[in-house]
N, CA, C, O and CB atoms as a CASP TS submission, in Angstrom:
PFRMAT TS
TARGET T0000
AUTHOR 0000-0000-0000
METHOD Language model
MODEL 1
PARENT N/A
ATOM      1  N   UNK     1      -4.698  -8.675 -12.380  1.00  0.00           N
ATOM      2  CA  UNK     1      -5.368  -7.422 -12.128  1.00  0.00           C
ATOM      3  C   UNK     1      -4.593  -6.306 -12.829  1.00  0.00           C
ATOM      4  O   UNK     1      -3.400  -6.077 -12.633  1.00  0.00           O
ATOM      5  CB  UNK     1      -5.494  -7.153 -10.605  1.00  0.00           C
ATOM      6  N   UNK     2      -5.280  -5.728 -13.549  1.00  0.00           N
ATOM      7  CA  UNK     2      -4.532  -4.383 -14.454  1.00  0.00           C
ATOM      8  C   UNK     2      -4.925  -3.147 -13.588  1.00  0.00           C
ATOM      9  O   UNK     2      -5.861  -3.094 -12.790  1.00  0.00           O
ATOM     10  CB  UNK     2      -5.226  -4.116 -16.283  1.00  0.00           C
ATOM     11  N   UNK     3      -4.165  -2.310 -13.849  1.00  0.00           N
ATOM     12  CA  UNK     3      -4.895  -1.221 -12.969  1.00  0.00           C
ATOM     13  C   UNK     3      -5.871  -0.705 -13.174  1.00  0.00           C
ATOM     14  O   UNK     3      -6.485  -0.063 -12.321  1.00  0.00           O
ATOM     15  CB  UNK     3      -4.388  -0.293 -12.758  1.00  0.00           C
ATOM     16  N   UNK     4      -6.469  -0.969 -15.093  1.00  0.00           N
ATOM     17  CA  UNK     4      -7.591  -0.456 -14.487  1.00  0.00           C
ATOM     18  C   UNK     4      -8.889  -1.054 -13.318  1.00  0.00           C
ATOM     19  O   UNK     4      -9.812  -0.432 -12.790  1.00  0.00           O
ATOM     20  CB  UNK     4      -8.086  -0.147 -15.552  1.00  0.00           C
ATOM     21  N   UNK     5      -8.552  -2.250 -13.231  1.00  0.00           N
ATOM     22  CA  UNK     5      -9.641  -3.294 -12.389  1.00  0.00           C
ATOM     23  C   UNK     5      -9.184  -2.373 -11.062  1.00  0.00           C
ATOM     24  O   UNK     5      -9.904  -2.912 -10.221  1.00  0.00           O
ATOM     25  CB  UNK     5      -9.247  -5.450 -12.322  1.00  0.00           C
ATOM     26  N   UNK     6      -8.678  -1.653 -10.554  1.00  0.00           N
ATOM     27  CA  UNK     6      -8.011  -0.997  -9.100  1.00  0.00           C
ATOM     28  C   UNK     6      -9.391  -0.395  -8.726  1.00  0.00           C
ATOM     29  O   UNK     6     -10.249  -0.216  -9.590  1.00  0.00           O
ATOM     30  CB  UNK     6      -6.519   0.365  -9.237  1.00  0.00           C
ATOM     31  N   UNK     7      -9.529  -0.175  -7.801  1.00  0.00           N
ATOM     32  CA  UNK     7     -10.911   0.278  -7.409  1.00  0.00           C
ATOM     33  C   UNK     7     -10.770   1.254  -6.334  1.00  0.00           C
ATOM     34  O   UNK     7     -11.696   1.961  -5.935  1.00  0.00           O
ATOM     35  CB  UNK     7     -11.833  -0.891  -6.946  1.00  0.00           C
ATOM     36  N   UNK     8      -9.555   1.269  -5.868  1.00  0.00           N
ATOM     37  CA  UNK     8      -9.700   2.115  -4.628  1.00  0.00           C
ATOM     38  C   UNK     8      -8.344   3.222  -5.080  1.00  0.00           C
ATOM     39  O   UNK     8      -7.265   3.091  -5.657  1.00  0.00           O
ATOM     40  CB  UNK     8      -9.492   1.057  -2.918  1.00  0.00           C
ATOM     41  N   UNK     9      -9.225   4.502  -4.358  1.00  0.00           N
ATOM     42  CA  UNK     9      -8.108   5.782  -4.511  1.00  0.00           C
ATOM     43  C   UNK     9      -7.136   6.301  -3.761  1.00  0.00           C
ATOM     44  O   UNK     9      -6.301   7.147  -4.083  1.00  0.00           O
ATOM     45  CB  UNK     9      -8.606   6.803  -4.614  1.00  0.00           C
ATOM     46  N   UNK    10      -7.323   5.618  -2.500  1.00  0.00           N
ATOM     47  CA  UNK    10      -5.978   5.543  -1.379  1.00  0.00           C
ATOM     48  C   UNK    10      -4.840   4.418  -2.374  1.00  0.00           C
ATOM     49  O   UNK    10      -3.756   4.219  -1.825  1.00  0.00           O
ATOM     50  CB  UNK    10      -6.607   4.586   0.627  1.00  0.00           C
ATOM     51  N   UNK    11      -5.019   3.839  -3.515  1.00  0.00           N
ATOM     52  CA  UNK    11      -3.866   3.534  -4.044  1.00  0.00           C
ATOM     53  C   UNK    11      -3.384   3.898  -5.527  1.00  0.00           C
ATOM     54  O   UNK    11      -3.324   2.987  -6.353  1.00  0.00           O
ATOM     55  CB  UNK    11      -3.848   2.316  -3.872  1.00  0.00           C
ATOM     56  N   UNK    12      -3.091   5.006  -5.832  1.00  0.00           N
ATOM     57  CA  UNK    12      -3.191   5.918  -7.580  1.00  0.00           C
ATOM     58  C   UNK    12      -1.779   5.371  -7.649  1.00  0.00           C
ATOM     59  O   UNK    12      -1.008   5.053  -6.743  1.00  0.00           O
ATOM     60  CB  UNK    12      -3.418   8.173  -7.819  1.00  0.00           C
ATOM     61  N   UNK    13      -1.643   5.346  -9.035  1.00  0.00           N
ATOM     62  CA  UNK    13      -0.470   4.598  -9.562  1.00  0.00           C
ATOM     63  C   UNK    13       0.382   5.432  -9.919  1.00  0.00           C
ATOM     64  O   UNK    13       1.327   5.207 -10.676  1.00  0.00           O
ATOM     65  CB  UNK    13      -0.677   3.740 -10.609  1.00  0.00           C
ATOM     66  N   UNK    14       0.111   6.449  -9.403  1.00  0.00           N
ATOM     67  CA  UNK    14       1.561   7.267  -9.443  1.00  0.00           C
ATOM     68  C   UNK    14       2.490   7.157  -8.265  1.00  0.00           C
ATOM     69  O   UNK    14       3.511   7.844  -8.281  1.00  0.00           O
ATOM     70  CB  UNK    14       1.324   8.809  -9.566  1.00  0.00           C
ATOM     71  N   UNK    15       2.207   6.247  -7.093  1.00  0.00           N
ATOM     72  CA  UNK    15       2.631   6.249  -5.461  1.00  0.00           C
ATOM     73  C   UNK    15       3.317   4.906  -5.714  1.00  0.00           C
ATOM     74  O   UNK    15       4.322   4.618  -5.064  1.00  0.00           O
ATOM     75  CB  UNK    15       1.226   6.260  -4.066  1.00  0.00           C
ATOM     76  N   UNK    16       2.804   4.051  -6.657  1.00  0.00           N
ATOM     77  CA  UNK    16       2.946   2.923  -6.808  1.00  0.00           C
ATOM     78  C   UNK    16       3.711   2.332  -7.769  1.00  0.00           C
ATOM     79  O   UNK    16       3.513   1.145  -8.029  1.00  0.00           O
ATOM     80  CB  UNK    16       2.032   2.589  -6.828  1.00  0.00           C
ATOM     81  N   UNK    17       4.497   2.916  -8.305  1.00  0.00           N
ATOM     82  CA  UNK    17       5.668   3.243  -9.389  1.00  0.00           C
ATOM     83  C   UNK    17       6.796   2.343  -8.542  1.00  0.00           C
ATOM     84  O   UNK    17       7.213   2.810  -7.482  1.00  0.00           O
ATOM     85  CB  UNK    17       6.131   5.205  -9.635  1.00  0.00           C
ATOM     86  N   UNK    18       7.220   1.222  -8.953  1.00  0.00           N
ATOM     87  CA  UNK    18       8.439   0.596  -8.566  1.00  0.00           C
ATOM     88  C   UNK    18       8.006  -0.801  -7.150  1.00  0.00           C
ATOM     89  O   UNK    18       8.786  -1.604  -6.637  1.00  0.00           O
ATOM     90  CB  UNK    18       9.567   2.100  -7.962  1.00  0.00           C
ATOM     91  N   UNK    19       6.449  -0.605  -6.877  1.00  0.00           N
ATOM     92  CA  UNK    19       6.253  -1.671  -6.591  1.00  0.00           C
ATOM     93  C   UNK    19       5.793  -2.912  -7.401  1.00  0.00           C
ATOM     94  O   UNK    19       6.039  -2.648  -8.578  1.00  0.00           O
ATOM     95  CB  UNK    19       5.680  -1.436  -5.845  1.00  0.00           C
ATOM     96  N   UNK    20       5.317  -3.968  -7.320  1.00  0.00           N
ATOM     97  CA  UNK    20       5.026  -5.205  -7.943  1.00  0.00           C
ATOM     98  C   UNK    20       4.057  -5.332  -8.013  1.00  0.00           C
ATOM     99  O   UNK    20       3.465  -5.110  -6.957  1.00  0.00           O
ATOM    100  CB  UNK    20       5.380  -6.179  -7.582  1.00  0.00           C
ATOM    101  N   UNK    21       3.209  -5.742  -9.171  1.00  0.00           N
ATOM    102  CA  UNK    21       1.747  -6.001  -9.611  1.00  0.00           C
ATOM    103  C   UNK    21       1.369  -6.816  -7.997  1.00  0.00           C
ATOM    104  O   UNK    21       0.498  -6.177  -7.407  1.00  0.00           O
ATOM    105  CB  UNK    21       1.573  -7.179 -11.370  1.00  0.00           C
ATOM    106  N   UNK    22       1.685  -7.631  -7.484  1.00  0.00           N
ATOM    107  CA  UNK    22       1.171  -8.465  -6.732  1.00  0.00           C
ATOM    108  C   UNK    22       1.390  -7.341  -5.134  1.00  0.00           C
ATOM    109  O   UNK    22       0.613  -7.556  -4.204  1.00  0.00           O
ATOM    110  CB  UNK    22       2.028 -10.121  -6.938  1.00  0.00           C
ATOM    111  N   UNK    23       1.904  -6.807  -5.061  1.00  0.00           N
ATOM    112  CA  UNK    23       2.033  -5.806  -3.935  1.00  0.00           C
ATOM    113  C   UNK    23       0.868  -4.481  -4.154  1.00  0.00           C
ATOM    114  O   UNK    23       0.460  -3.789  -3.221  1.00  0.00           O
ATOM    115  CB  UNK    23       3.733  -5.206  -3.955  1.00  0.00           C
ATOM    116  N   UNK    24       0.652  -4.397  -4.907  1.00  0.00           N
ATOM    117  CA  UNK    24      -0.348  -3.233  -5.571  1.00  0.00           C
ATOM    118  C   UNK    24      -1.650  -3.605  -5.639  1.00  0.00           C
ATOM    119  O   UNK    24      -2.628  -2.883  -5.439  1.00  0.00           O
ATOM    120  CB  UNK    24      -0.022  -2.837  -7.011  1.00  0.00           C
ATOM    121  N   UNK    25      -1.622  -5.299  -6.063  1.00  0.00           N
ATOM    122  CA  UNK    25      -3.244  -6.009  -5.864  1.00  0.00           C
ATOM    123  C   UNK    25      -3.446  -6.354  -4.379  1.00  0.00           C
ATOM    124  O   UNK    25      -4.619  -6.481  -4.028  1.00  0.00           O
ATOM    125  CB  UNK    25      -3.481  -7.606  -6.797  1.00  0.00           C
ATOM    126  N   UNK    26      -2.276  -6.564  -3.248  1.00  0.00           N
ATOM    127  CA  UNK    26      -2.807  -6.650  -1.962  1.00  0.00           C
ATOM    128  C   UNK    26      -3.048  -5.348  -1.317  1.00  0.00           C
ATOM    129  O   UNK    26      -4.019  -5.362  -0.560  1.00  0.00           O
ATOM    130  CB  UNK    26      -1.969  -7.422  -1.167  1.00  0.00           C
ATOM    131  N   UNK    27      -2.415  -4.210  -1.416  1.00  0.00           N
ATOM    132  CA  UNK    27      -2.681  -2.804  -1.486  1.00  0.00           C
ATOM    133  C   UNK    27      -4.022  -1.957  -1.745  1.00  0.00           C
ATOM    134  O   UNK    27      -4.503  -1.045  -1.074  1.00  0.00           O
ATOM    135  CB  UNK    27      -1.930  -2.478  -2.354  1.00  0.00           C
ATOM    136  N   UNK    28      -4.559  -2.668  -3.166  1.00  0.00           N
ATOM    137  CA  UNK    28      -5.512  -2.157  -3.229  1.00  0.00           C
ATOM    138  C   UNK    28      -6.893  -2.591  -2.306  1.00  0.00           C
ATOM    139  O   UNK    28      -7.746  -1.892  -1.759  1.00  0.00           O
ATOM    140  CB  UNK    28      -5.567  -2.197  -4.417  1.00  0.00           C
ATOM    141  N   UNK    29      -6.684  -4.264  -2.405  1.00  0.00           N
ATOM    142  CA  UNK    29      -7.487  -4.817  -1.430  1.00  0.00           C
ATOM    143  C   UNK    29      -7.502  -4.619   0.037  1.00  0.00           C
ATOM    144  O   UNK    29      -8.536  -4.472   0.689  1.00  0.00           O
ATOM    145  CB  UNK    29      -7.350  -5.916  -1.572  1.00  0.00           C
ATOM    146  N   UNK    30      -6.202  -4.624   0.563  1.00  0.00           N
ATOM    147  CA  UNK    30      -6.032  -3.701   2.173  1.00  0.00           C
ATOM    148  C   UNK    30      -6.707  -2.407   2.216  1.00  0.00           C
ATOM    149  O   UNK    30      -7.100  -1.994   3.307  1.00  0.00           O
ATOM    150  CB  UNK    30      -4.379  -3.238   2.574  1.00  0.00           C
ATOM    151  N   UNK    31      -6.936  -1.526   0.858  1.00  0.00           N
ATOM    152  CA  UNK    31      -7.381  -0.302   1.355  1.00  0.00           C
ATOM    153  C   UNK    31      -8.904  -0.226   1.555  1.00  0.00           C
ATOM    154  O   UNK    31      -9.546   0.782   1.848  1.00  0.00           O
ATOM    155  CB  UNK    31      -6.931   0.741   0.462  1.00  0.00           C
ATOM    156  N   UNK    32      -9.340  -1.392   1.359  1.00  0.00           N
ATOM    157  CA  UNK    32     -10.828  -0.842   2.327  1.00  0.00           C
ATOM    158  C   UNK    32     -10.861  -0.799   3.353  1.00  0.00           C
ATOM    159  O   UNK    32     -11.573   0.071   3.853  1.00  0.00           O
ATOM    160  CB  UNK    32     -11.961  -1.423   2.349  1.00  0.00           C
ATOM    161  N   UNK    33      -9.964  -1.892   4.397  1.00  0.00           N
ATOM    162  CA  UNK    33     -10.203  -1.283   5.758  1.00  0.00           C
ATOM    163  C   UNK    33      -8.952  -0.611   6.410  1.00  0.00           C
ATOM    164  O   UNK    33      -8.473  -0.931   7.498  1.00  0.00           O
ATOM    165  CB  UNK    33     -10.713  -2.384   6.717  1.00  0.00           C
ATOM    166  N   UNK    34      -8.610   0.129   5.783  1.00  0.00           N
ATOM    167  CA  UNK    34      -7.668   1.316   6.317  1.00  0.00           C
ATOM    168  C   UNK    34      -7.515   2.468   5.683  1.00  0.00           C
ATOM    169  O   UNK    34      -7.784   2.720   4.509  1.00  0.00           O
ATOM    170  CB  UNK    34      -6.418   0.971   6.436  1.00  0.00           C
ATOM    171  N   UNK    35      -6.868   3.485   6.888  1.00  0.00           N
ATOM    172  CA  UNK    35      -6.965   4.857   5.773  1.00  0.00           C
ATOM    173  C   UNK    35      -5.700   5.244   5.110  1.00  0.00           C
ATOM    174  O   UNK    35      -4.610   4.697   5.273  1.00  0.00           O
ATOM    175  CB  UNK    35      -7.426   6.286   6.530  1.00  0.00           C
ATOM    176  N   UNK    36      -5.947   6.167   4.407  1.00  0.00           N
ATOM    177  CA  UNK    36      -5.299   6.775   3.542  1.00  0.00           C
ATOM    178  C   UNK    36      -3.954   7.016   4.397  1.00  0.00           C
ATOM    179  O   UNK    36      -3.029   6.422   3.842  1.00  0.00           O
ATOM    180  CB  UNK    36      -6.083   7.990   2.974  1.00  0.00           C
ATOM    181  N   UNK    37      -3.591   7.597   5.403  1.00  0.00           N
ATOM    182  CA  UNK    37      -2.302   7.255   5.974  1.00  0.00           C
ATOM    183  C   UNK    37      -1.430   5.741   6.176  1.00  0.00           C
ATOM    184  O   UNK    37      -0.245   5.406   6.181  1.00  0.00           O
ATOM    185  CB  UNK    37      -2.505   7.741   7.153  1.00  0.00           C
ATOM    186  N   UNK    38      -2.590   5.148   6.316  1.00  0.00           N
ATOM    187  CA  UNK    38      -1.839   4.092   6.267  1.00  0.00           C
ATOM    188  C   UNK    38      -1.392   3.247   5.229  1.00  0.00           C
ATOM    189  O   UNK    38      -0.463   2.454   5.382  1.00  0.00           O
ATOM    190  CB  UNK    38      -2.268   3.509   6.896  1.00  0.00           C
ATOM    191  N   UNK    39      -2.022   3.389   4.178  1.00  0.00           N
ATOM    192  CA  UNK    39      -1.896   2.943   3.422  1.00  0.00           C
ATOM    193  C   UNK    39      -0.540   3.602   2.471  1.00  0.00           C
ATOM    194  O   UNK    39       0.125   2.900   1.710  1.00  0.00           O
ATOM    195  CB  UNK    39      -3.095   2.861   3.107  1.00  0.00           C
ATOM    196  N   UNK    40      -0.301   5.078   2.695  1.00  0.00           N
ATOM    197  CA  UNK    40       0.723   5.741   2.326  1.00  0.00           C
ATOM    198  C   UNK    40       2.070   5.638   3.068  1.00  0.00           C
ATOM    199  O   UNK    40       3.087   5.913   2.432  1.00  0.00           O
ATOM    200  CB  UNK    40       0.312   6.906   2.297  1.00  0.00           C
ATOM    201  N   UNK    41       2.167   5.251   4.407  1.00  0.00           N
ATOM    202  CA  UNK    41       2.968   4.992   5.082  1.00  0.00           C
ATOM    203  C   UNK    41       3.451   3.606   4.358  1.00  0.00           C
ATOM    204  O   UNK    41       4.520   3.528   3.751  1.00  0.00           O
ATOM    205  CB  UNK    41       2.508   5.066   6.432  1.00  0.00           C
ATOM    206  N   UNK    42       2.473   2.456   4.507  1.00  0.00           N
ATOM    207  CA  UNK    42       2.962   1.229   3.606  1.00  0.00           C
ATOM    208  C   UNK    42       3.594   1.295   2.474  1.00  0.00           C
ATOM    209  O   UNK    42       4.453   0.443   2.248  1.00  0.00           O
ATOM    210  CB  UNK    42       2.055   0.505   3.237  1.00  0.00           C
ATOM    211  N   UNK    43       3.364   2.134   1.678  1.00  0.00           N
ATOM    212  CA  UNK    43       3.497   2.520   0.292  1.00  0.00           C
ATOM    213  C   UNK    43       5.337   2.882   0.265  1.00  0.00           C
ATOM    214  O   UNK    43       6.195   2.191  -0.284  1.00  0.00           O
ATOM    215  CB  UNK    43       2.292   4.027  -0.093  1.00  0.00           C
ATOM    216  N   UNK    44       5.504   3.926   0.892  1.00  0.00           N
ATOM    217  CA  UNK    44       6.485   4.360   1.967  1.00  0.00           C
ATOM    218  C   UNK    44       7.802   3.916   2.108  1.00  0.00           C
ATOM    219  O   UNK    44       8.870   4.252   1.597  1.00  0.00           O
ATOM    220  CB  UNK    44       6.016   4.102   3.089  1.00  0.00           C
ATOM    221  N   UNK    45       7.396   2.914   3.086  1.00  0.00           N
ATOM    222  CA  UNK    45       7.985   1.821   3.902  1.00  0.00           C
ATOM    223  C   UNK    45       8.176   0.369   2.721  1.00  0.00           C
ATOM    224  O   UNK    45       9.150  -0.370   2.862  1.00  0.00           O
ATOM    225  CB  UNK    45       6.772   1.488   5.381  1.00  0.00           C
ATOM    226  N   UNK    46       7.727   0.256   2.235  1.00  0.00           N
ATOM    227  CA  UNK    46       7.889  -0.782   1.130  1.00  0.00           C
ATOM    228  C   UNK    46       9.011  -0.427  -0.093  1.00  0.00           C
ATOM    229  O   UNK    46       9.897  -1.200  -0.456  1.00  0.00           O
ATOM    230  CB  UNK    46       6.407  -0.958   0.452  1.00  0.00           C
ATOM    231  N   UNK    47       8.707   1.200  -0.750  1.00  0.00           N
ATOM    232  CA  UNK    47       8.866   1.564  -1.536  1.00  0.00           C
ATOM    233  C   UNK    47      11.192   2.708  -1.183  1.00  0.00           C
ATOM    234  O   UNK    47      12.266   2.824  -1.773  1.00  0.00           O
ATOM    235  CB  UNK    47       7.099   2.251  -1.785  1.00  0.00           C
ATOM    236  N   UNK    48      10.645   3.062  -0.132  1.00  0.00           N
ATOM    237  CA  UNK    48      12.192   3.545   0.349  1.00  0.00           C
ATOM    238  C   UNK    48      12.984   3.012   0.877  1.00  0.00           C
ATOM    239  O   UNK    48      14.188   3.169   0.676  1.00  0.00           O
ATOM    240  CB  UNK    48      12.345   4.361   1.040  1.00  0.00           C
ATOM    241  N   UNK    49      12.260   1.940   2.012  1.00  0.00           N
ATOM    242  CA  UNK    49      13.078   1.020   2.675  1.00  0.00           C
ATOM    243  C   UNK    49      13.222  -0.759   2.504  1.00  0.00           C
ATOM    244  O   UNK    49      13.785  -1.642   3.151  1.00  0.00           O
ATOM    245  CB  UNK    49      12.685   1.323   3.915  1.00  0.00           C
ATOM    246  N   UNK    50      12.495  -0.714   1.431  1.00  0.00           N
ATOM    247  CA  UNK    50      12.424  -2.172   0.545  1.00  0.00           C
ATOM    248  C   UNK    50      11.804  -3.080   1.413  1.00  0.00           C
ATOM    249  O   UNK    50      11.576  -4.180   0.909  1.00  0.00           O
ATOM    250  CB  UNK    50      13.926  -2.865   0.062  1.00  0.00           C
ATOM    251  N   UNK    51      11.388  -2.882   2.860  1.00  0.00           N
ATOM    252  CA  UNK    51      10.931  -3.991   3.559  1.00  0.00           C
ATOM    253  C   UNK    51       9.295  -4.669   2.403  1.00  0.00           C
ATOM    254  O   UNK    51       8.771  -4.336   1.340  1.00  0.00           O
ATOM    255  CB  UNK    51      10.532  -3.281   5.458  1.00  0.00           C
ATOM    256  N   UNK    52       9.118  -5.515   3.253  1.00  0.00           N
ATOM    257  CA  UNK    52       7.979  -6.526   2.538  1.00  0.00           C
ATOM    258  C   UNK    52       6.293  -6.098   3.118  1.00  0.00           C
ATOM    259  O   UNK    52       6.096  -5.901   4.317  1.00  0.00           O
ATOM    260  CB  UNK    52       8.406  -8.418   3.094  1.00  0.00           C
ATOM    261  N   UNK    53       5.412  -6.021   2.308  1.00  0.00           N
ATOM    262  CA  UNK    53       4.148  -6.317   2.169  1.00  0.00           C
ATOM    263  C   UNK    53       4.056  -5.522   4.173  1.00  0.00           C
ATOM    264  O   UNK    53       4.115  -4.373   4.610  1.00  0.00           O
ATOM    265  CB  UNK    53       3.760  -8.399   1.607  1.00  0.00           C
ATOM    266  N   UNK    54       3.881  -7.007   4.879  1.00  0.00           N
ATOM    267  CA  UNK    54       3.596  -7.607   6.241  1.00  0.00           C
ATOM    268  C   UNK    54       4.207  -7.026   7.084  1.00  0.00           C
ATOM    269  O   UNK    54       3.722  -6.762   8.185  1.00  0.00           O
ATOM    270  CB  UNK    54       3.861  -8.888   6.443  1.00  0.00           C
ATOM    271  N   UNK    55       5.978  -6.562   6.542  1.00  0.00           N
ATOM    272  CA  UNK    55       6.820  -5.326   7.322  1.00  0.00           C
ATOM    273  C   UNK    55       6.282  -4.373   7.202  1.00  0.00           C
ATOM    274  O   UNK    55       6.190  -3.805   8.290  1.00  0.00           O
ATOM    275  CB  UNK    55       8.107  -4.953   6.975  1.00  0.00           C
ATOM    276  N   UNK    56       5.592  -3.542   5.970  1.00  0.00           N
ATOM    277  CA  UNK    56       5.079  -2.392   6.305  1.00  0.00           C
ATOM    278  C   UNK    56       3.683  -2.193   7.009  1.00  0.00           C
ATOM    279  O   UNK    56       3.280  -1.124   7.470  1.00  0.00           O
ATOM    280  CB  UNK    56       5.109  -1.785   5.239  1.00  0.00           C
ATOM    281  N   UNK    57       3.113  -3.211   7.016  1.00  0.00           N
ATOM    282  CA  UNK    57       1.992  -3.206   7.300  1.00  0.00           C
ATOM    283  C   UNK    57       1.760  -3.001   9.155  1.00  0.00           C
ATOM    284  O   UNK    57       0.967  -2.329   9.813  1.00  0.00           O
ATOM    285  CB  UNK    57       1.507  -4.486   6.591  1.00  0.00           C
ATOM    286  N   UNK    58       2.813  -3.886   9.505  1.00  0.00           N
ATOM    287  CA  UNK    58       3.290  -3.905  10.995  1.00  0.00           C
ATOM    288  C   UNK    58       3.574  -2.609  11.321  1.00  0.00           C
ATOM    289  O   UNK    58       3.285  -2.108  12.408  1.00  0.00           O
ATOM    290  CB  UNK    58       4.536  -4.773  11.301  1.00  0.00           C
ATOM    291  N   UNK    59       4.279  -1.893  10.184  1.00  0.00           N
ATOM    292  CA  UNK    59       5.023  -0.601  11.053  1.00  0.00           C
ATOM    293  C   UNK    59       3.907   0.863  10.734  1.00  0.00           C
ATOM    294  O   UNK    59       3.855   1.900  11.396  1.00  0.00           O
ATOM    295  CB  UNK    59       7.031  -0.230  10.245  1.00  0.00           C
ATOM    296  N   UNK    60       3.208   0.540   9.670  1.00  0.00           N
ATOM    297  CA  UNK    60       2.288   1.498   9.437  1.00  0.00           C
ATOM    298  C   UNK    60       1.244   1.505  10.857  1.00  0.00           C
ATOM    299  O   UNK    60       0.990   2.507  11.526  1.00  0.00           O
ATOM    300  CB  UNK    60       1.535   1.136   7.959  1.00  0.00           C
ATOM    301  N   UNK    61       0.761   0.197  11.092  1.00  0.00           N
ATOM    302  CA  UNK    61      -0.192  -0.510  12.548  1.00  0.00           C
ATOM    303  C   UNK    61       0.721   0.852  13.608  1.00  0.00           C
ATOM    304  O   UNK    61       0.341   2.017  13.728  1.00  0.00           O
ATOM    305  CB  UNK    61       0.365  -3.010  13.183  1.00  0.00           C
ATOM    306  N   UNK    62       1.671   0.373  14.096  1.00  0.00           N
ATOM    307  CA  UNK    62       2.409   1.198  14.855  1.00  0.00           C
ATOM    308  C   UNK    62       2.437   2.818  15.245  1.00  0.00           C
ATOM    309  O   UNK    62       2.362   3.357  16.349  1.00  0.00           O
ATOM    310  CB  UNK    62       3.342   0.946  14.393  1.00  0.00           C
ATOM    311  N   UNK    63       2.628   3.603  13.399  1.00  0.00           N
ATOM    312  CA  UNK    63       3.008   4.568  13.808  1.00  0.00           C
ATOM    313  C   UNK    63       2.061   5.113  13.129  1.00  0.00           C
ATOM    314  O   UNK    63       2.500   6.261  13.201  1.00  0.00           O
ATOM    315  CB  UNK    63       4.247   4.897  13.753  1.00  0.00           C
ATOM    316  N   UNK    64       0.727   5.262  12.280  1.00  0.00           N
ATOM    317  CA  UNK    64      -0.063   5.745  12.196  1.00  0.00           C
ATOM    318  C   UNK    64      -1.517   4.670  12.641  1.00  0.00           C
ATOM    319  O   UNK    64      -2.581   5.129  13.059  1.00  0.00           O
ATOM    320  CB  UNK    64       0.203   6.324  11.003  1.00  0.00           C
ATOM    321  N   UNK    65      -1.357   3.847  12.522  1.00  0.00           N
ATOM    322  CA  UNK    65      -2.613   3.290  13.566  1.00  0.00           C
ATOM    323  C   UNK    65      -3.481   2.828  12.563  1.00  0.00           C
ATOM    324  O   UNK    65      -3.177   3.087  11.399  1.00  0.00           O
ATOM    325  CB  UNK    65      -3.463   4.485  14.646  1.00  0.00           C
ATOM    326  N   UNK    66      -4.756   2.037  12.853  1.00  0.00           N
ATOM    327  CA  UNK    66      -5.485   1.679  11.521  1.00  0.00           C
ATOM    328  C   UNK    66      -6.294   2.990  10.552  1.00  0.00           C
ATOM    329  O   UNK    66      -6.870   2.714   9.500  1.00  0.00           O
ATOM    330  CB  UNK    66      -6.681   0.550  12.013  1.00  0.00           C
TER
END
């Protein structure tokens, strides 16, 4: 998946700078059913605190909600 195939705008590739093609294609696909906070929180949480995919996803669930 190249970015241009990306389809969704809760994930612009300027947020996404220093994650992994394969973290960015589950990203983009997670963002249909969640919002834009959460998906930025993941982004976040992946990207400052190096946790994984499933870690941020857990902690985004948590503290901004679906």
């Amino acid at each position: 998946m190249t970015k241009k195939d990306m389809y969704n705008p809760h994930v612009p590739s300027s947020k996404t700078k220093g994650l992994t093609e394969k973290q960015i294609a589950m990203l983009d696909k997670h963002a249909k059913t969640h919002s834009k906070k959460h998906i930025d929180k993941m982004i976040f949480v992946m990207k400052k605190e190096g946790k994984s995919f499933t870690v941020a996803h857990k902690i985004a669930l948590a503290k901004i909600g679906k």
